[in-house]
C-alpha positions as CSV (number, residue, x, y, z in Angstrom):
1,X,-7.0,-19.7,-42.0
2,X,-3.2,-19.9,-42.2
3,X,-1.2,-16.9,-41.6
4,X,0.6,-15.7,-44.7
5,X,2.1,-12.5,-45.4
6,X,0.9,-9.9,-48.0
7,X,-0.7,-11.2,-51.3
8,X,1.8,-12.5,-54.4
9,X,2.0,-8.9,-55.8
10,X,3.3,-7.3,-53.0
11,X,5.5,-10.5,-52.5
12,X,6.9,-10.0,-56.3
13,X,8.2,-6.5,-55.2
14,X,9.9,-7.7,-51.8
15,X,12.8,-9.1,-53.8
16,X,15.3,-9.0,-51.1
17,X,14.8,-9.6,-47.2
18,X,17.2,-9.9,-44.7
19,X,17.9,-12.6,-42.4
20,X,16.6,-10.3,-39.5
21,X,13.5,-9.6,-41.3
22,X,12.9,-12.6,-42.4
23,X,13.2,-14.3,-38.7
24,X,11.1,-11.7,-37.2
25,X,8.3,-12.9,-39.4
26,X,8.8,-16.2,-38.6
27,X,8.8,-15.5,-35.3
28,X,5.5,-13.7,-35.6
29,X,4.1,-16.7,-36.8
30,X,3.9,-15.5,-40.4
31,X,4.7,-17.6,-43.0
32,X,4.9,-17.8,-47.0
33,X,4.1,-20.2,-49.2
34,X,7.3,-20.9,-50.5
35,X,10.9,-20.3,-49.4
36,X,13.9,-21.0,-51.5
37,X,17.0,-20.3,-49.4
38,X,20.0,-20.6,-51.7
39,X,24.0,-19.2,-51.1
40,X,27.4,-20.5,-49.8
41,X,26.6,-20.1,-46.3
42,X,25.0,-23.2,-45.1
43,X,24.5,-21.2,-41.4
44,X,21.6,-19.1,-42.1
45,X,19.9,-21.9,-44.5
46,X,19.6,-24.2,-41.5
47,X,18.5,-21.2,-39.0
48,X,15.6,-20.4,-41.2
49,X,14.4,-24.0,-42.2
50,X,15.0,-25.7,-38.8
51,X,12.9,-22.5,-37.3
52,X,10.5,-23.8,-39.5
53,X,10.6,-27.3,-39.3
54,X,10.0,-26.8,-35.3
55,X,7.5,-24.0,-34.8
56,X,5.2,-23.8,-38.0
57,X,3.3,-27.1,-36.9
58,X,2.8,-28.3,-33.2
59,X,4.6,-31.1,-32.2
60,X,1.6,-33.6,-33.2
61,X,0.8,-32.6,-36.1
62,X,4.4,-33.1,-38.0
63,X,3.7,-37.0,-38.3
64,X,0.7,-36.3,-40.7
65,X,1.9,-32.7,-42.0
66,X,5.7,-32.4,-42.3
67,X,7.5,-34.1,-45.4
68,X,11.2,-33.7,-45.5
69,X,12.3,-34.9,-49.5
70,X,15.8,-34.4,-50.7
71,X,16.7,-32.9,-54.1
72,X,18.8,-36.1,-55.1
73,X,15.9,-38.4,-54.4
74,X,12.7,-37.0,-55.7
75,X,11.8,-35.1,-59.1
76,X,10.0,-31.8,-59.4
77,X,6.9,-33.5,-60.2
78,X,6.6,-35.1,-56.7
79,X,7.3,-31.8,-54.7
80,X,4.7,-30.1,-56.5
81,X,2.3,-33.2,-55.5
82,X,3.0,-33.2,-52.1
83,X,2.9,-29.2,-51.7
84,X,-0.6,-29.6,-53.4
85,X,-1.9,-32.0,-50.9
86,X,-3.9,-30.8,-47.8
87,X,-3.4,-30.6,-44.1
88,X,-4.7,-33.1,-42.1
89,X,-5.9,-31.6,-38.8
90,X,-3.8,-28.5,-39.0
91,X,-3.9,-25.5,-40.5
92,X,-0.8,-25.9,-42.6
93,X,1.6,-28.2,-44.2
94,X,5.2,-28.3,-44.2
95,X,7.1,-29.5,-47.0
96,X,11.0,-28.8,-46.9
97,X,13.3,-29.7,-49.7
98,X,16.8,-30.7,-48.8
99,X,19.6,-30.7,-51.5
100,X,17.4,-28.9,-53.6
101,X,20.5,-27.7,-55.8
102,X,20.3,-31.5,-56.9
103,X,16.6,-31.5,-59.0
104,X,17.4,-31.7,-62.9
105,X,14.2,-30.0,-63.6
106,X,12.1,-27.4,-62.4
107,X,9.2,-27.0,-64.6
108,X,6.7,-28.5,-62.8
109,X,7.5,-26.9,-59.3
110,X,7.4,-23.5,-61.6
111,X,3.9,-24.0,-62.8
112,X,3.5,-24.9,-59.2
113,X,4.8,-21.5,-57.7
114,X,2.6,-19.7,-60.0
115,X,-0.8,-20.8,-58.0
116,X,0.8,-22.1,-54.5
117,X,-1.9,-23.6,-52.3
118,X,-2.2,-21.6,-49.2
119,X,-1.9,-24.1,-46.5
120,X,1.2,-25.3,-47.5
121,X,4.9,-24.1,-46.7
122,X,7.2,-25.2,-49.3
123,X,11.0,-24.6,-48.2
124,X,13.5,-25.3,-50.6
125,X,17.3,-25.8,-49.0
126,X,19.7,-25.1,-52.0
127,X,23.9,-25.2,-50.5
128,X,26.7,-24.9,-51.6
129,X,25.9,-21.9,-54.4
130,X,23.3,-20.3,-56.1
131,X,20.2,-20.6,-58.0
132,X,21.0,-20.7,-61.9
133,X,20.0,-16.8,-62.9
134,X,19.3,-18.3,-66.7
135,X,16.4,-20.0,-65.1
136,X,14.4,-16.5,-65.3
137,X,10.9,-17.8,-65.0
138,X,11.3,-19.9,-62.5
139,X,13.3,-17.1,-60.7
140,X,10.5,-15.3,-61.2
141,X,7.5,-17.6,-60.0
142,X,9.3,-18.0,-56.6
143,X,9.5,-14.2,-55.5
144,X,5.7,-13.9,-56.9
145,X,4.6,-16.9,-54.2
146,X,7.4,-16.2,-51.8
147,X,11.1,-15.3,-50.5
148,X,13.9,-15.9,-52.5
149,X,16.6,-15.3,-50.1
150,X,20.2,-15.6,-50.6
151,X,22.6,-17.3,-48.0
152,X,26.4,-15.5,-48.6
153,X,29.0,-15.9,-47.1
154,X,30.4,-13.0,-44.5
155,X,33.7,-10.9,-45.3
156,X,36.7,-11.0,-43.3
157,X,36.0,-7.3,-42.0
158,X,32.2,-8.2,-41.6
159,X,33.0,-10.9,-38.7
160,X,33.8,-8.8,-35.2
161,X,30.2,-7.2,-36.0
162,X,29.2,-10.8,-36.2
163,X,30.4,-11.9,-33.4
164,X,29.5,-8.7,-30.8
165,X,25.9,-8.9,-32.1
166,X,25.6,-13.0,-31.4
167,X,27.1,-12.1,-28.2
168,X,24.8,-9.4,-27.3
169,X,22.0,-11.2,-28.5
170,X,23.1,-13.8,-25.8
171,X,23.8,-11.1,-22.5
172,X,27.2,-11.3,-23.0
173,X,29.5,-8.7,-24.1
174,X,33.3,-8.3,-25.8
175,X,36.3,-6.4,-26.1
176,X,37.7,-5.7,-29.6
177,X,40.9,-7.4,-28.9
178,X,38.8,-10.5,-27.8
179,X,36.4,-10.1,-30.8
180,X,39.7,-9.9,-33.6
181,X,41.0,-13.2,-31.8
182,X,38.0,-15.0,-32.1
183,X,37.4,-14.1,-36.0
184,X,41.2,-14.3,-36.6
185,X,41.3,-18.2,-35.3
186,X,38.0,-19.2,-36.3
187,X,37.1,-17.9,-39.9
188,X,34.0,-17.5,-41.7
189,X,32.7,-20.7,-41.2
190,X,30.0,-19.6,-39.4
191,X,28.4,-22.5,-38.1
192,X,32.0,-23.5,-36.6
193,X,32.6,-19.7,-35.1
194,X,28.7,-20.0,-33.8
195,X,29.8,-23.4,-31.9
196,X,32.6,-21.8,-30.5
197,X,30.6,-19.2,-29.5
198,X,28.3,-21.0,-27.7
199,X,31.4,-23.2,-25.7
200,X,32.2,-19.6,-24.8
201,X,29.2,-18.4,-23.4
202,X,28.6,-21.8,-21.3
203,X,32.0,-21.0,-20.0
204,X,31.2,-17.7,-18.1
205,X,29.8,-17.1,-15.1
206,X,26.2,-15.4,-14.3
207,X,27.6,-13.0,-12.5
208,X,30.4,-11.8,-15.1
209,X,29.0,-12.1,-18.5
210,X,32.2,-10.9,-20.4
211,X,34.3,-12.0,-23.0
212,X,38.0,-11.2,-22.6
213,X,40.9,-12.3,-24.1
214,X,41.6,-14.7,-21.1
215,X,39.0,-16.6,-21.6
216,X,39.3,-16.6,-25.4
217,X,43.2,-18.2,-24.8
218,X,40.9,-21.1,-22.5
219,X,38.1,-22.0,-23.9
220,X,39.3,-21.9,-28.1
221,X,43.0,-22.3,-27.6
222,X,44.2,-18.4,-29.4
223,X,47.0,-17.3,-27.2
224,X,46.3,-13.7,-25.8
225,X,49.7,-12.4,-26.2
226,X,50.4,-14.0,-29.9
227,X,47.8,-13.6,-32.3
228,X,47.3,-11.6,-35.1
229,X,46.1,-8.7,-32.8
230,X,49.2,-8.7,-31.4
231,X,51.0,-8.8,-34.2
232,X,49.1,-5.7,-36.4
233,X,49.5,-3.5,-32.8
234,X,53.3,-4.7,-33.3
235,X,53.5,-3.6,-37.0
236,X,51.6,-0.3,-36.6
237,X,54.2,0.9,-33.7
238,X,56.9,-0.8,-35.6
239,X,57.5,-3.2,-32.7
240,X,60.2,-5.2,-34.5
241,X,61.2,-7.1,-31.6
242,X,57.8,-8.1,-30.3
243,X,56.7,-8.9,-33.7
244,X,59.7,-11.6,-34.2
245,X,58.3,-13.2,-30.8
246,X,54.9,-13.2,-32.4
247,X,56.5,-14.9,-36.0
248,X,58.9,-17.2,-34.7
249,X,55.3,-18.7,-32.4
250,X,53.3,-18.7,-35.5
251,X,56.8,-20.5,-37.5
252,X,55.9,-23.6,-34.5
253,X,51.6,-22.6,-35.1
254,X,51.7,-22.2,-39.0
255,X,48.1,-22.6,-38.9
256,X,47.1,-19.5,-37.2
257,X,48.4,-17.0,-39.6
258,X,46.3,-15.7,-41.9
259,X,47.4,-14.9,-45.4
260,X,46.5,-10.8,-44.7
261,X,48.5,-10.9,-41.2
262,X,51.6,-12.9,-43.5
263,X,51.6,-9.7,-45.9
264,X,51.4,-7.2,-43.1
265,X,54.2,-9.0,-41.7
266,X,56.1,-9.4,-44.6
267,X,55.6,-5.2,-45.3
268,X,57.2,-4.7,-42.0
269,X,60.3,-6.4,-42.5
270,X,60.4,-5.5,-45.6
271,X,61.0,-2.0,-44.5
């Protein structure tokens, strides 16, 4: 029998799950019947569905038991079909959903959710926002058969805990100064700062798994001595000098000055 978690109840009252959670299930081998992964951040949309897409089935039993449909192509009516259909060999089906914010209408895949067949794993990919909240019912059918899990973008200030736990997840560790340079050049975009993560990590050595600011300035281009770092250590000791050197580079580099470190700036000269 497949290995789902719980029974719908208990699903209905798990409303919200974390990424963490939700990945240590999957890698557990347990699955739900239906996941609809929705937000603004397309970074952990992917991580959960491609986990999916590659471990749920064995390699050969995708061909017969693995549909990918996209939201723009197919109606409601035709997801619900496939999800009703049965395995062929395996224990499960796969059925992921791309561009799911594309479907006009839901009714049939909500009269769907509320009796999900158990060997199949729906996986709805909705980007680029959220799920309409009017759409109560339909909001409702998916956390009774499954998780509805939202996909948000991180804040500015949430991004060095980011970055040191992907690091350490990876045996490598950071300095702060290293870890601000690296979230002040790169952004939220986290499947951009992930990729630049990983260009890091290929970059070090076994023997010296450490991030400094050196390597930083080599292998994503952020100068080590002007950076936004640089220049709030500047303001804070009321450096004046040292923070002209750090404005006049980012005058020649206007792209590497965030709008925050262009008020703190402005606040100190202001003064």
């Amino acid at each position: 029998m497949p290995n789902f978690v719980g029974n719908n109840k208990k699903m209905a009252e798990t409303k919200v799950i974390s990424f963490e959670a939700l990945m240590r299930e999957l890698m557990e081998g347990k699955y739900r019947p239906v996941y609809y992964l929705h937000g603004d951040e397309s970074y952990y949309i992917d991580k959960i569905s491609d986990y999916i897409a590659e471990h749920a089935l064995a390699p050969e039993e995708r061909d017969f038991n693995q549909t990918i449909l996209f939201g723009s192509d197919v109606t409601a009516s035709l997801i619900a079909d496939t999800c009703r259909r049965y395995p062929m060999m395996a224990e499960r089906q796969v059925v992921i959903v791309k561009e799911a914010q594309n479907l006009k209408n839901t009714e049939a895949l909500e009269k769907y959710m509320k009796q999900p067949l158990a060997s199949t794993v729906l996986v709805m990919c909705h980007k680029n926002g959220k799920i309409d909240g009017r759409k109560r019912e339909y909001v409702k059918a998916i956390q009774q058969a499954g998780v509805l899990f939202e996909s948000a973008k991180l804040k500015e200030r949430e991004l060095p805990s980011f970055i040191e736990k992907y690091l350490k997840n990876k045996q490598a560790s950071i300095d702060p100064k290293s870890t601000q340079l690296i979230a002040d050049a790169i952004g939220a975009d986290l499947s951009r700062l992930t990729s630049e993560l990983d260009k890091v990590l290929i970059s070090l050595p076994e023997n010296d798994r450490r991030v400094t600011p050196q390597v930083v300035e080599d292998q994503i281009g952020v100068s080590k001595d002007f950076n936004g770092f640089e220049l709030r250590d500047a303001i804070v000791n009321r450096n004046i000098f040292k923070a002209n050197q750090i404005m006049n580079y980012f005058d020649k580099n206007p792209n590497i000055l965030t709008k925050i470190q262009k008020l703190e700036a402005s606040i100190l000269f202001s003064r």
